[in-house]
Backbone as CSV, one residue per row, in Angstrom:
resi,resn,N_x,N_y,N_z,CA_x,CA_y,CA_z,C_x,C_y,C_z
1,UNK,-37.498,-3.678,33.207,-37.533,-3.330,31.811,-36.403,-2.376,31.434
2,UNK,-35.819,-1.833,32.211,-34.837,-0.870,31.983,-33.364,-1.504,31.098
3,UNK,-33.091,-2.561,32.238,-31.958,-3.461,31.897,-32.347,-3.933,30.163
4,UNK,-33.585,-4.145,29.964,-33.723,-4.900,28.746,-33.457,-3.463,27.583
5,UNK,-34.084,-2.583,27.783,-34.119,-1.330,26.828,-32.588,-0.859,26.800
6,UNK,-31.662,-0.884,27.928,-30.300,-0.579,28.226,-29.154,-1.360,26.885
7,UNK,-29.473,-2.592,27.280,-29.389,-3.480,26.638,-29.714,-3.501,24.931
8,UNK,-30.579,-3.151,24.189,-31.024,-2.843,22.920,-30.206,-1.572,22.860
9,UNK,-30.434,-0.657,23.276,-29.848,0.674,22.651,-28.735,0.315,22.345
10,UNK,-27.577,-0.515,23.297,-26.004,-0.851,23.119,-25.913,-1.476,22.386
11,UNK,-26.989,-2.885,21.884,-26.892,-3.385,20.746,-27.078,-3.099,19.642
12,UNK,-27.282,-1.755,19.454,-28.168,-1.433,17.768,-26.996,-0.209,18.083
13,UNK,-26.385,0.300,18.710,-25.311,1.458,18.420,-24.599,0.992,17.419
14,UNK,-24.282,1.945,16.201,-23.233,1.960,15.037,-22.171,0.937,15.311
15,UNK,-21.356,1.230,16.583,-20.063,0.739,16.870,-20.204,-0.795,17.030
16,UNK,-20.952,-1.263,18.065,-21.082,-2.322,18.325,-21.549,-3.321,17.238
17,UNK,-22.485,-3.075,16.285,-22.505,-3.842,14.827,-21.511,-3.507,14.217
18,UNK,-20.833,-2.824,14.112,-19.418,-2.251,13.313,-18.558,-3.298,13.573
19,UNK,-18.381,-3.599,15.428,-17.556,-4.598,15.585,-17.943,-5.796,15.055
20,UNK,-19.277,-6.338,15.630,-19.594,-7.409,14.817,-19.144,-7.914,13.753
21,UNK,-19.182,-6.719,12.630,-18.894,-7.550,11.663,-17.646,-7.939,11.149
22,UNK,-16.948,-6.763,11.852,-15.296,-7.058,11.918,-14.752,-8.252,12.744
23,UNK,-15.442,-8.577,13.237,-15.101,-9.804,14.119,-15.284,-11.315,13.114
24,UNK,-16.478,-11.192,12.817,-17.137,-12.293,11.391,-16.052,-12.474,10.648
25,UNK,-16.079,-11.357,9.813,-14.767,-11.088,8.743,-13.346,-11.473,9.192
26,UNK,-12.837,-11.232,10.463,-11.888,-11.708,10.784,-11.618,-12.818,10.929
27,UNK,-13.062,-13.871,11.993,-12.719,-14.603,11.865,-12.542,-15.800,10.400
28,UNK,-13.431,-15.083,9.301,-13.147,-15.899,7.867,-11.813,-15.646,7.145
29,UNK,-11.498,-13.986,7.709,-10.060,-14.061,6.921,-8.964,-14.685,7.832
30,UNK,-9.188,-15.403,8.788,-7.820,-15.762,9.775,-7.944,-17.224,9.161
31,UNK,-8.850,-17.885,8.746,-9.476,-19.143,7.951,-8.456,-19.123,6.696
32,UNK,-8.672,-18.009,6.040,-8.065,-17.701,4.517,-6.370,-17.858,5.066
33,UNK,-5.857,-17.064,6.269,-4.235,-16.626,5.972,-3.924,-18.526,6.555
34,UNK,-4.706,-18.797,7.788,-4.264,-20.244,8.146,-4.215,-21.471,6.537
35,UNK,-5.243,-21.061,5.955,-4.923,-21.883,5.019,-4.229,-21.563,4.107
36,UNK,-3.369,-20.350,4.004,-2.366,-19.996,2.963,-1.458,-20.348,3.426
37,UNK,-0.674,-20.336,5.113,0.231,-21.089,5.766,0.380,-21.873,5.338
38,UNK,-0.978,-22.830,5.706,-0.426,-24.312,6.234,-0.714,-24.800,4.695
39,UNK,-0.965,-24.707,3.447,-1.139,-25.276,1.970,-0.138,-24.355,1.145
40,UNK,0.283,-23.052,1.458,1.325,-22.854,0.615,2.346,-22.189,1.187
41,UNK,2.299,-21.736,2.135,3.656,-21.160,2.238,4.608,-22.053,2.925
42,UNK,4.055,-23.075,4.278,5.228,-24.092,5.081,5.390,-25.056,3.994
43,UNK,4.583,-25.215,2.733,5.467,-26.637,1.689,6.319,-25.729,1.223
44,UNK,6.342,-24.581,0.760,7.575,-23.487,0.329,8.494,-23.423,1.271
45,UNK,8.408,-23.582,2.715,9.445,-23.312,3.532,10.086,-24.471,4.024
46,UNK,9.303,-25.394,3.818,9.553,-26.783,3.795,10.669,-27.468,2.763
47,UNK,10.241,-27.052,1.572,11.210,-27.277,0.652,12.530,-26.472,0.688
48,UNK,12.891,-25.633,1.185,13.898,-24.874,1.484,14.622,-25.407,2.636
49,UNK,13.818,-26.408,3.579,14.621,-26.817,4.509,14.451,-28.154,4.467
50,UNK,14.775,-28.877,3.534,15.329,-30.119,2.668,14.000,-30.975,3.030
51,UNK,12.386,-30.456,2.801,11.689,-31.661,3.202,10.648,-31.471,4.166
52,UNK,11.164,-30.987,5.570,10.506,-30.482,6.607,9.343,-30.516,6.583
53,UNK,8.470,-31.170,7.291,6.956,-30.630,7.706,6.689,-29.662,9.187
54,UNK,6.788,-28.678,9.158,6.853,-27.721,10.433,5.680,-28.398,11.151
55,UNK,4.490,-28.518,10.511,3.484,-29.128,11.491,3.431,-30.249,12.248
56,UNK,4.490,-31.321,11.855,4.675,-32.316,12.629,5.905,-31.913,13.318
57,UNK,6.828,-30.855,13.682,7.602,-30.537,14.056,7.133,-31.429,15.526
58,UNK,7.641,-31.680,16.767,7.178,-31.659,18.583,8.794,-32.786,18.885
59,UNK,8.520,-32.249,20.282,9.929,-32.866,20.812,8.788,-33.444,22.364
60,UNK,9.243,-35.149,22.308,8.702,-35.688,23.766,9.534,-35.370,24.749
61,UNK,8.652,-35.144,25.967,9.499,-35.129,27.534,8.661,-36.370,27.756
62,UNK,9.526,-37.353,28.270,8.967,-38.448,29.495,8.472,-39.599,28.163
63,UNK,8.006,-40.630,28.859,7.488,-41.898,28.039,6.371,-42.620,28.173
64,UNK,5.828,-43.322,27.517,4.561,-44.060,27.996,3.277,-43.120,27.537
65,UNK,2.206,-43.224,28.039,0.859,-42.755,28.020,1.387,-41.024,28.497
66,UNK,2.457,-40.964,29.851,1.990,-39.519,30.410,3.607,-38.651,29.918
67,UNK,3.722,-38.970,28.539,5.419,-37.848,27.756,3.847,-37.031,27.546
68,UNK,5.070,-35.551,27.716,4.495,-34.096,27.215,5.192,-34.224,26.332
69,UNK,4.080,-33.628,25.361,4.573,-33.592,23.678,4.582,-31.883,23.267
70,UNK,6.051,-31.088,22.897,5.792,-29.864,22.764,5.963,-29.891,21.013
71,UNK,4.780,-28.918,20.893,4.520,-28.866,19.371,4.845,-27.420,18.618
72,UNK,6.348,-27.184,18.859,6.601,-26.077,18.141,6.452,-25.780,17.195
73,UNK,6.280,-26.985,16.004,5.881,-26.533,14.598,4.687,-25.985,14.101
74,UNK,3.790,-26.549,15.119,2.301,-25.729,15.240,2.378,-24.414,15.133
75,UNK,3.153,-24.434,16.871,3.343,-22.845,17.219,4.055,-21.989,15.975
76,UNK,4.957,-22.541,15.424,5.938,-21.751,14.411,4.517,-21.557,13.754
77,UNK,3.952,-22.362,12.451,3.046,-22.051,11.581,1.997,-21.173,12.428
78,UNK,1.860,-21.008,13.797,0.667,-19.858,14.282,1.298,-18.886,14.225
79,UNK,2.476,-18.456,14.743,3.562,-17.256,14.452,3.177,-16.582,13.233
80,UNK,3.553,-17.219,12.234,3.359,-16.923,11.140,1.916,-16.413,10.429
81,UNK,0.941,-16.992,10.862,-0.319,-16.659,10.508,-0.301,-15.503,11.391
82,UNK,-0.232,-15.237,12.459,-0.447,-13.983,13.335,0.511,-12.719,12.387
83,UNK,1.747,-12.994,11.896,2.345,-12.207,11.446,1.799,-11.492,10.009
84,UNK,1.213,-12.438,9.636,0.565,-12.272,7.622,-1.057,-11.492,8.395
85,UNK,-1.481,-11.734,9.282,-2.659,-11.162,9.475,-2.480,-9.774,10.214
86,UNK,-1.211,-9.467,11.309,-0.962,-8.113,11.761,-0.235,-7.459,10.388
87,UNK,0.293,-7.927,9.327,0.600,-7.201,8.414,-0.197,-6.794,7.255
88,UNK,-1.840,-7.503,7.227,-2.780,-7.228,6.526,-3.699,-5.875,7.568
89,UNK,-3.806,-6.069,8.585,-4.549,-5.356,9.347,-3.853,-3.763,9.149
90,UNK,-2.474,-3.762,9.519,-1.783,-2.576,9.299,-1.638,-1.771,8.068
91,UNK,-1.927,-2.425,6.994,-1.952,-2.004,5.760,-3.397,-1.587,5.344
92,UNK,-3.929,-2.231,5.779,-5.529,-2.159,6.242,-6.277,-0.421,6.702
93,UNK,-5.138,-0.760,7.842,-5.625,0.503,8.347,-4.816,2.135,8.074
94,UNK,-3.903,1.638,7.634,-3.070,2.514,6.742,-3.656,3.268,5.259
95,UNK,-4.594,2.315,5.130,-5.193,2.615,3.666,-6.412,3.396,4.344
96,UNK,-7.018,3.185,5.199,-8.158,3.921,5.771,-7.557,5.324,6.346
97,UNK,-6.691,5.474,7.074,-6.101,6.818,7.682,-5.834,7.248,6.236
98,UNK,-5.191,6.876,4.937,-5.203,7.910,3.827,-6.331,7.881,3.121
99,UNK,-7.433,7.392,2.734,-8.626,7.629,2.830,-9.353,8.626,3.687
100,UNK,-9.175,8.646,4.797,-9.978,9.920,5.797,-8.877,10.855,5.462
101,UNK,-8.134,10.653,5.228,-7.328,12.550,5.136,-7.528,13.029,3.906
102,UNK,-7.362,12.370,2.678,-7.845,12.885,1.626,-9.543,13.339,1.955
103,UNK,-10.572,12.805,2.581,-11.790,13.180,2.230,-11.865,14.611,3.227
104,UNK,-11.229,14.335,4.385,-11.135,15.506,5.579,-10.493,16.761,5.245
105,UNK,-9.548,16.298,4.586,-8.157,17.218,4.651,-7.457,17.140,5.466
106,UNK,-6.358,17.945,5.464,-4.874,17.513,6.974,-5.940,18.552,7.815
107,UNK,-5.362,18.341,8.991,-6.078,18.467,10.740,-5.173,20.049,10.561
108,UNK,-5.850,20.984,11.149,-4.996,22.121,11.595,-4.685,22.178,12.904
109,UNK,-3.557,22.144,12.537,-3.067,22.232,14.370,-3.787,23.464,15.146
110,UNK,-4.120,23.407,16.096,-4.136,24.491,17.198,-2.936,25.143,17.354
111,UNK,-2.704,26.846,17.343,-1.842,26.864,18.127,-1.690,26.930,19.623
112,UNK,-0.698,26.993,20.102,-0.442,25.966,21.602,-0.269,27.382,22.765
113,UNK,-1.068,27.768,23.341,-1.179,28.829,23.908,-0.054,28.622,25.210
114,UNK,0.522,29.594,24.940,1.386,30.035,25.663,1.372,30.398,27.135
115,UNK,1.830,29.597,27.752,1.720,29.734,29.564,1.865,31.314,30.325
116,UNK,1.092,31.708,30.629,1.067,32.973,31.263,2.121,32.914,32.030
117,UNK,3.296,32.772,32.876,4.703,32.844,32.953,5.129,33.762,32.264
118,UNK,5.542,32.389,30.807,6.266,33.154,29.768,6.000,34.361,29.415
119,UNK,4.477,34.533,29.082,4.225,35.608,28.998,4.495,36.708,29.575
120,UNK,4.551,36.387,30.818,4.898,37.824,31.953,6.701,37.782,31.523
121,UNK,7.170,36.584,31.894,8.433,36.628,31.229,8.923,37.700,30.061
122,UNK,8.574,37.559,29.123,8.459,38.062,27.585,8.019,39.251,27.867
123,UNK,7.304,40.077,28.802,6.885,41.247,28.950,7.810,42.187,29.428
124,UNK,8.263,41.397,30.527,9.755,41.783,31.064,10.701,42.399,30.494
125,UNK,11.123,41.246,29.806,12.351,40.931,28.676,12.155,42.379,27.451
126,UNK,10.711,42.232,27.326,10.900,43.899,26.016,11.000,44.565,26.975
127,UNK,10.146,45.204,28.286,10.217,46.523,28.594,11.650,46.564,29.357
128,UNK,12.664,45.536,29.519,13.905,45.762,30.055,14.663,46.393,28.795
129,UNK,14.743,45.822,27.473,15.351,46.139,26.727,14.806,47.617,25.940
130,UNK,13.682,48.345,26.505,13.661,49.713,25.769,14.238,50.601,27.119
């Protein structure tokens, strides 16, 4: 019974539903940027490069039933979705770090205590100079 109670507490912690749902959400907004790719932005980039469908982009090795087919245009349009989604996330979280500082206020630094050395150093240094 331990394992099972172990088990519940980790699942009902703040963090771990926190992730959850960031995970959900992600995966619906990676849904949203793939379909902004592949419906508006590669016919925009497409048309700029006289036509192009990036998604049928692939180059065959070999012939018959066993050619490897490499599908860079895929890959290009995943590039791209990875890029529109690390640049939503960063802005994302950019907006949250100025959110917590306005509600917190700026952090006060510590000051940085000084290595007993120096100190003896610095003790030196005045009683040499009187």
């Amino acid at each position: 019974m331990g394992l099972v109670n172990e088990f519940k507490e980790f699942a009902t912690k703040g963090n771990v539903m926190d992730m959850a749902v960031g995970v959900i959400i992600g995966g619906a907004f990676g849904k949203i940027v793939t379909s902004l790719v592949d419906n508006v932005l590669m016919p925009i980039v497409g048309l700029f490069t006289g036509g192009v469908d990036f998604s049928g982009l692939s180059a065959k090795f070999g012939e018959g039933e066993n050619a490897a087919e490499l599908k860079y245009g895929a890959f290009f349009q995943s590039v791209i979705d990875f890029l529109i989604i690390a640049f939503c996330i960063f802005i994302m979280v950019k907006m949250v770090n100025r959110a917590r500082l306005a509600i917190e206020g700026p952090e006060e630094e510590e000051e940085a205590k000084t290595p007993e050395d120096i100190e003896l150093l610095r003790e030196i240094r005045d009683s040499l100079k009187k």
